[in-house]
NUVEXVEX-91081 format. One line per field, with one value per residue (C-alpha): residue in one letter; x, y, z. Coordinates in Angstrom, 2 decimals, decimal comma. Example, Ala and Ser with C-alpha at 12.3 -4.5 7.8 and 13.67 -1.06 7.14 Angstrom:
residu = c(A:S)
x = c(12,30:13,67)
y = c(-4,50:-1,06)
z = c(7,80:7,14)
end
This chain:
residu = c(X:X:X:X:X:X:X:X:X:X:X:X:X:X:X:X:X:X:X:X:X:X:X:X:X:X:X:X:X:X:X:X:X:X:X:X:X:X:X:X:X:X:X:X:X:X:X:X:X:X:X:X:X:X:X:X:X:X:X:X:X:X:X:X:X:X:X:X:X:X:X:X:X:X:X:X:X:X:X:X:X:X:X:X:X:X:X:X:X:X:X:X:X:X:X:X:X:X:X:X:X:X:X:X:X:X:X:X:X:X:X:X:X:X:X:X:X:X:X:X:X:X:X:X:X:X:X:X:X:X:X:X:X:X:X:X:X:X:X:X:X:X:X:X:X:X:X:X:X:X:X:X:X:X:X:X:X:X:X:X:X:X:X:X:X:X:X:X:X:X:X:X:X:X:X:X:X:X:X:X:X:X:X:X:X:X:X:X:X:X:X:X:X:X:X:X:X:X:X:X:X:X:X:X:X:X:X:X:X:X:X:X:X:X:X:X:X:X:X:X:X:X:X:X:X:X:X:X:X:X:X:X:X:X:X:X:X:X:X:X:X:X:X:X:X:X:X:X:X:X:X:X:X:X:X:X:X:X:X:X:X:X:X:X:X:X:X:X:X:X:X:X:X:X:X:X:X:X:X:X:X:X:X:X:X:X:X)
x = c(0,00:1,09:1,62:-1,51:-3,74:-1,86:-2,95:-6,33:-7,05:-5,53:-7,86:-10,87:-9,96:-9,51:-12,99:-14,32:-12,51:-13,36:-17,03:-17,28:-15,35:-16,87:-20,46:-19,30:-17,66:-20,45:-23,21:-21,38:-19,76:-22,81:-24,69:-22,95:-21,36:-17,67:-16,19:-13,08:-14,91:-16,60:-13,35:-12,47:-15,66:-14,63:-11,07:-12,83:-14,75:-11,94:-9,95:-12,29:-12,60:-8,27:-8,66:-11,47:-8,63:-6,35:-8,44:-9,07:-5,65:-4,19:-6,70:-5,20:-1,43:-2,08:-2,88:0,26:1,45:-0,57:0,17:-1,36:0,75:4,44:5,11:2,41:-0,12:2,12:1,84:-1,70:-0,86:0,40:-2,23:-4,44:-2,12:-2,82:-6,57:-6,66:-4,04:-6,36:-9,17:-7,30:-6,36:-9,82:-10,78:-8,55:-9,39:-13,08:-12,28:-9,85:-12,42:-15,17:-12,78:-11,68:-15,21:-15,69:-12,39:-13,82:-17,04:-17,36:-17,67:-20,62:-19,57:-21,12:-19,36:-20,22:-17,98:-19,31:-16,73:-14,24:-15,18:-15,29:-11,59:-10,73:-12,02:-10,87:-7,19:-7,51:-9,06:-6,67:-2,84:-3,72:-4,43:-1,44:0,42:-1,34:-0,49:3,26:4,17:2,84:4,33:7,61:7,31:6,39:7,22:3,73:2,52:-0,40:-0,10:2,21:-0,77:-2,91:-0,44:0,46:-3,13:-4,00:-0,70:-1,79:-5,43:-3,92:-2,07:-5,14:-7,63:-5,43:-5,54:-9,64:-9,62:-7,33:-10,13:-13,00:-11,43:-10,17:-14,19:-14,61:-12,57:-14,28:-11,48:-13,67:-11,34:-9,49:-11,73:-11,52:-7,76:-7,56:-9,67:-7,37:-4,52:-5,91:-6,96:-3,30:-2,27:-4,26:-3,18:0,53:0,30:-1,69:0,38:3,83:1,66:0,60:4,46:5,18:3,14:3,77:7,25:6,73:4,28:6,62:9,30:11,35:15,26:16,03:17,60:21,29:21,52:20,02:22,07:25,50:24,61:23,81:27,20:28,99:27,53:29,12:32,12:32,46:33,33:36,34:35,88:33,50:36,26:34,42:30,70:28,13:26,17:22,57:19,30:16,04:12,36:9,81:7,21:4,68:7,16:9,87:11,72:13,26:17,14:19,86:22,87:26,13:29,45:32,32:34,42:37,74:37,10:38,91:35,70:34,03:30,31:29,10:31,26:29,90:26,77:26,62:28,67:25,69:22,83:24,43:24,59:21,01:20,36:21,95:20,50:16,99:17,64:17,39:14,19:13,28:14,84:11,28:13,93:17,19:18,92:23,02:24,27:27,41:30,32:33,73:36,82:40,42:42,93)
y = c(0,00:3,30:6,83:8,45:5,01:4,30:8,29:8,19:4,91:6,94:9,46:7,00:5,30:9,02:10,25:7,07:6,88:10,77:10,20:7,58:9,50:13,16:11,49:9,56:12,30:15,05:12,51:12,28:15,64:17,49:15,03:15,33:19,29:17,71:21,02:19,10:16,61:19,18:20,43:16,99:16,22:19,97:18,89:15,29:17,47:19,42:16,16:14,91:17,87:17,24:13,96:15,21:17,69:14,72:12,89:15,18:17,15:13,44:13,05:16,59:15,58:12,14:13,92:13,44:16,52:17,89:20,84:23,53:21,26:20,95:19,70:17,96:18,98:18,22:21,03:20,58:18,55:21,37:24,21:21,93:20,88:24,99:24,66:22,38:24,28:27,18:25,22:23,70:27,36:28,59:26,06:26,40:30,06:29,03:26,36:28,70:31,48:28,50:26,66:30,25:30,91:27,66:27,86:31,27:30,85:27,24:23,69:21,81:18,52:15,49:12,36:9,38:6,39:6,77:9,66:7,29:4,74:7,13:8,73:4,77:4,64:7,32:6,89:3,54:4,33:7,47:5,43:3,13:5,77:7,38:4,13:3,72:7,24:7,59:4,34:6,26:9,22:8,38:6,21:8,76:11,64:13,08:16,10:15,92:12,48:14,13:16,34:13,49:11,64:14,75:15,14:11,59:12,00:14,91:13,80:10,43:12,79:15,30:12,47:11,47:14,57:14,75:11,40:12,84:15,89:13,47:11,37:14,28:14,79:12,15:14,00:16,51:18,67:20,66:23,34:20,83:20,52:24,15:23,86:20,91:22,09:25,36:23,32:21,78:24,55:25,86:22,36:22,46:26,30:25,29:21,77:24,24:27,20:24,12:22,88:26,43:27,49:24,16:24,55:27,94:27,47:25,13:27,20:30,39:27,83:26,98:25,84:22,27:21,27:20,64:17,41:16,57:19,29:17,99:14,40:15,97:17,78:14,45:13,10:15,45:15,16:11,39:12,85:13,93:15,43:18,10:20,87:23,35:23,65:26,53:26,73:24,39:26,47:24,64:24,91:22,66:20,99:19,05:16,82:16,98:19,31:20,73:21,67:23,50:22,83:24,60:22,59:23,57:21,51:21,39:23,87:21,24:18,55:18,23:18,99:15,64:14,55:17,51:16,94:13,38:14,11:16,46:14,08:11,18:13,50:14,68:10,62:10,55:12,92:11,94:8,52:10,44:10,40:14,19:15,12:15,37:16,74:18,15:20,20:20,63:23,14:22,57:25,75:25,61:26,51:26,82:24,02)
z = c(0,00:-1,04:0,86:-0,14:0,42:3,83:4,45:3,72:5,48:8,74:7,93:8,32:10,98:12,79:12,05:12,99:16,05:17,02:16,02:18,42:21,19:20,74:21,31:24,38:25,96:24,92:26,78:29,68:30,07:29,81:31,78:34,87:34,43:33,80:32,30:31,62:29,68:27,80:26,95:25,89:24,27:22,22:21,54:19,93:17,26:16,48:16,22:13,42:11,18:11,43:10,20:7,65:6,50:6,61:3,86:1,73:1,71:1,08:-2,30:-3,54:-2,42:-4,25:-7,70:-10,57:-11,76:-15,11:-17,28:-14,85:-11,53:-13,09:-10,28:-8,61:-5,86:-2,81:-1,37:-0,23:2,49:4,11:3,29:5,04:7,88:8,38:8,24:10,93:13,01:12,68:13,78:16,97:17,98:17,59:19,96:22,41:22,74:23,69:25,76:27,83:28,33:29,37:31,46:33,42:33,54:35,73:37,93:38,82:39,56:40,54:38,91:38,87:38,35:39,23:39,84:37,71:37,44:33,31:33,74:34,83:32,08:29,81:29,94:30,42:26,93:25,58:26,68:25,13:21,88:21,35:22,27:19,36:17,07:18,27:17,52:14,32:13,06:14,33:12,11:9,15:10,11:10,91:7,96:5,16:6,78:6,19:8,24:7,82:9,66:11,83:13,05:13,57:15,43:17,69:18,14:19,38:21,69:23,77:23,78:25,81:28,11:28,51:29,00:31,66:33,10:33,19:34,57:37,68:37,74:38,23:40,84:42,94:43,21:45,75:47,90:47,21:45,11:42,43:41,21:39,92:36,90:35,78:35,80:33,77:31,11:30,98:30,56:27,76:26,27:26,39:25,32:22,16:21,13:21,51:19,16:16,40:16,55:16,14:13,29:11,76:11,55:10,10:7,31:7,21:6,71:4,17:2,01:1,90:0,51:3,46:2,27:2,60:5,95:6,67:6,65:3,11:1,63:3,36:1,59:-1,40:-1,86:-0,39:-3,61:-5,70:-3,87:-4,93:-8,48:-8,74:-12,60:-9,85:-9,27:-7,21:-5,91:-5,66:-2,56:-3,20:-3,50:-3,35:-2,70:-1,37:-3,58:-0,77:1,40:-1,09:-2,64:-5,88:-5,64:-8,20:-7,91:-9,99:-10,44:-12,09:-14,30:-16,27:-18,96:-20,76:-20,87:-23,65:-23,19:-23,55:-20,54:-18,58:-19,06:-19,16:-15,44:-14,37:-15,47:-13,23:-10,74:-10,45:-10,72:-7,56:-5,56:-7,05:-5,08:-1,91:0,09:0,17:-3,48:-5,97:-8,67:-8,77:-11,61:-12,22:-14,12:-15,14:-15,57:-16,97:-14,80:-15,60:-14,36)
end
């Protein structure tokens, strides 16, 4: 199974998954006042419109390029990557004011061991998501899955953290509740604004990183016909990237060699995971 169909099938099983969740914890949370679990129960809806944006960003990533796309439609993946940033960060901001409003002028939360069962669930459901997701994403280095999985992570810890909330109650802690729900809140705005700048980075053509550009010129440096090389300038087409690279050359080779040199080259560094294309222009130089 490909990148895109391994994608989209994450993207299923995460609205599914959230579906489920956001009407367990809605039921419950509003049923016995948990302000925490309404928080959760928020963060659960937000959670599936990321994994609707995870679906169809993935079927606009997944298109070949075409004569209007040179050089394909990657970059969708990470326009909506910032969609559902945006969309955590709106959250957040609500959940905040909701969850101050409660720490300030009381919680009226009801204990229920469905409270209990539900975070139980929850914590559950969302650590094999989260195991699900960071296979993906580590293996195709997609951020879109990336989101997902850091969304599926800090809904484990949170839940955790609402579970505490609700069995502090039979000791009769209550403010608890209000302060778990703001540190959600903050939670939530902090993973979207990491995944806006991502994107954002990304979308106003971020250079490649170090480390691919070192192992691109230690390619080059394995010819030795490759005299002297200009710094590499590149920009990013979805996860990969295009890069342009001059060499210079004994002004002595004939331009068959040179080019024949350059095209062997760009073979090379098309081998590497994050190269989509890469062009070498060759220059003369006097030995």
């Amino acid at each position: 199974m490909n990148r895109f169909e391994e994608t989209k099938k994450a993207g299923l099983f995460g609205m599914i998954g959230n579906l489920f969740l956001l009407i367990i914890k809605a039921s419950v949370g509003f049923l016995f006042k948990s302000q925490a679990m309404i928080a959760d129960a928020a963060n659960s809806a937000g959670d599936i419109f990321a994994s609707l944006m995870t679906f169809v960003g993935n079927k606009i990533a997944s298109e070949p390029q075409d004569n209007s796309h040179n050089f394909g439609h990657g970059k969708a993946e990470y326009i909506f990557s910032m969609l559902i940033s945006i969309s955590m960060i709106l959250v957040s901001f609500k959940l905040l004011y909701d969850s101050i409003y409660t720490l300030i002028y009381g919680s009226s939360l009801t204990f229920s061991w469905f409270l209990v069962i539900v975070c139980i669930i929850t914590i559950i459901t969302k650590f094999m998501l989260f195991l699900y997701t960071h296979r993906l994403a580590k293996k195709y280095h997609n951020i879109l899955l990336e989101a997902n999985q850091k969304d599926h992570r800090n809904d484990c810890i949170v839940t955790t953290f609402t579970l505490i909330s609700v069995l502090l109650t039979l000791v009769g802690i209550y403010w608890f509740d209000g302060i778990v729900g703001i540190g959600i809140s903050v939670w939530i705005c902090l993973t979207g604004c990491k995944i806006f700048l991502e994107s954002y980075n990304v979308l106003m053509d971020i250079s490649i990183d170090d480390k691919t550009a070192e192992l691109i010129l230690d390619l080059a440096h394995h010819y030795k016909e490759i005299q002297k090389i200009d710094k590499i300038a590149s920009t990013p087409v979805g996860y990969q990237y295009i890069v342009v690279l001059t060499i210079y050359v004994d002004g002595n080779m004939s331009t068959f060699e040179s080019h024949n040199l350059a095209d062997q080259l760009e073979k090379d560094a098309c081998n590497l995971e994050k190269i989509y294309k890469a062009v070498v222009h060759v220059n003369p130089i006097a030995i």
